[in-house]
C-alpha positions in Angstrom: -26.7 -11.9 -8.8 -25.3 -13.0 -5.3 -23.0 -15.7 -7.1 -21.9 -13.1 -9.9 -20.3 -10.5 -6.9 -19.1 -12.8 -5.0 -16.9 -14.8 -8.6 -16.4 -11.1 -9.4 -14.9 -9.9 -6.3 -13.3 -13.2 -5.7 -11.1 -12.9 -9.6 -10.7 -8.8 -8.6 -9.0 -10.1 -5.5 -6.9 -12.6 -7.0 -6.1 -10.2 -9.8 -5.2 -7.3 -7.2 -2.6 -9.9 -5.3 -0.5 -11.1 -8.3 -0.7 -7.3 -9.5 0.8 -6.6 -5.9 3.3 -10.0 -5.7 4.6 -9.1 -9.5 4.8 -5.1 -7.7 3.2 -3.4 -10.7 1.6 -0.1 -10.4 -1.8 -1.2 -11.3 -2.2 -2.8 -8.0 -3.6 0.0 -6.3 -6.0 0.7 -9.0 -7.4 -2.9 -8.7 -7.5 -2.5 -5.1 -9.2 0.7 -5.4 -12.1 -0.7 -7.3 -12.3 -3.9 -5.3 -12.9 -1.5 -2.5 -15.9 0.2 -4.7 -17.5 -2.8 -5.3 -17.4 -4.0 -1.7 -19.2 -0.8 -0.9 -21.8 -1.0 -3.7 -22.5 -4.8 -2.9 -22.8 -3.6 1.5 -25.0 -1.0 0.3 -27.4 -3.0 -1.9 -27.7 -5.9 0.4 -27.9 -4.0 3.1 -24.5 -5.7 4.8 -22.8 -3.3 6.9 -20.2 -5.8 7.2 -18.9 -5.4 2.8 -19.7 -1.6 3.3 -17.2 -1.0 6.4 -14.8 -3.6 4.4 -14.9 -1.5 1.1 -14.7 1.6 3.1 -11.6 0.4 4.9 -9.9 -0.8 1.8 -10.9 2.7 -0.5 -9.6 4.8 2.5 -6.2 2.7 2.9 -5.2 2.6 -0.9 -7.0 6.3 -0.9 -3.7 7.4 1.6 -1.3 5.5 0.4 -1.6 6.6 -3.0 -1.5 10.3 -1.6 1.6 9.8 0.3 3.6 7.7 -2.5 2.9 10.3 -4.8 3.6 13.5 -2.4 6.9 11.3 -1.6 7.7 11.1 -5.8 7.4 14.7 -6.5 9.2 15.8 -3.6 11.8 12.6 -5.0 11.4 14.5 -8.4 12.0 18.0 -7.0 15.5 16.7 -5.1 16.4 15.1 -8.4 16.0 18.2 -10.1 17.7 20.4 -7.7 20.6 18.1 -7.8 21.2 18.3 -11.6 20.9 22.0 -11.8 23.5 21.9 -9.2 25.8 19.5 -11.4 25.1 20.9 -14.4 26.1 24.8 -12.8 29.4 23.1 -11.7 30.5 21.9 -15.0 
């Protein structure tokens, strides 16, 4: 089971850096479950070490996902606002 996690994680962590060199949306996703399964394997070893790892990597791509989307629908909102605005002009 030790060899499965580790060739699991391993590919989940290769997969999550092309998804984030290529700068596709899923990245975070990947990352998010990476972080899951970091926690899950800490906790079921017992290895505070993965646990404090997956906790750090859930809470990071957590945030960020928060902000970039609070920053898109205030982006949205702008956009919005501006081609009311043009459209009232013409």
């Amino acid at each position: 089971m030790k060899y499965f996690y580790t060739a699991l994680l391993t590919s989940l962590l290769i997969l999550s850096l092309y998804l984030i060199f290529i700068n596709n949306y899923f990245a975070s996703l990947s990352l998010f479950i990476l972080g899951i399964l970091y926690v899950l394997m800490g906790w079921q070893q017992n290895a505070k070490f993965y646990f404090y790892i997956g906790l750090l990597i859930l809470v990071i791509t957590f945030v960020g996902e928060f902000v970039s989307g609070y920053i898109n629908q205030d982006t949205i909102e702008i956009l919005q606002k501006t081609v009311e605005s043009l459209q009232s002009n013409n």
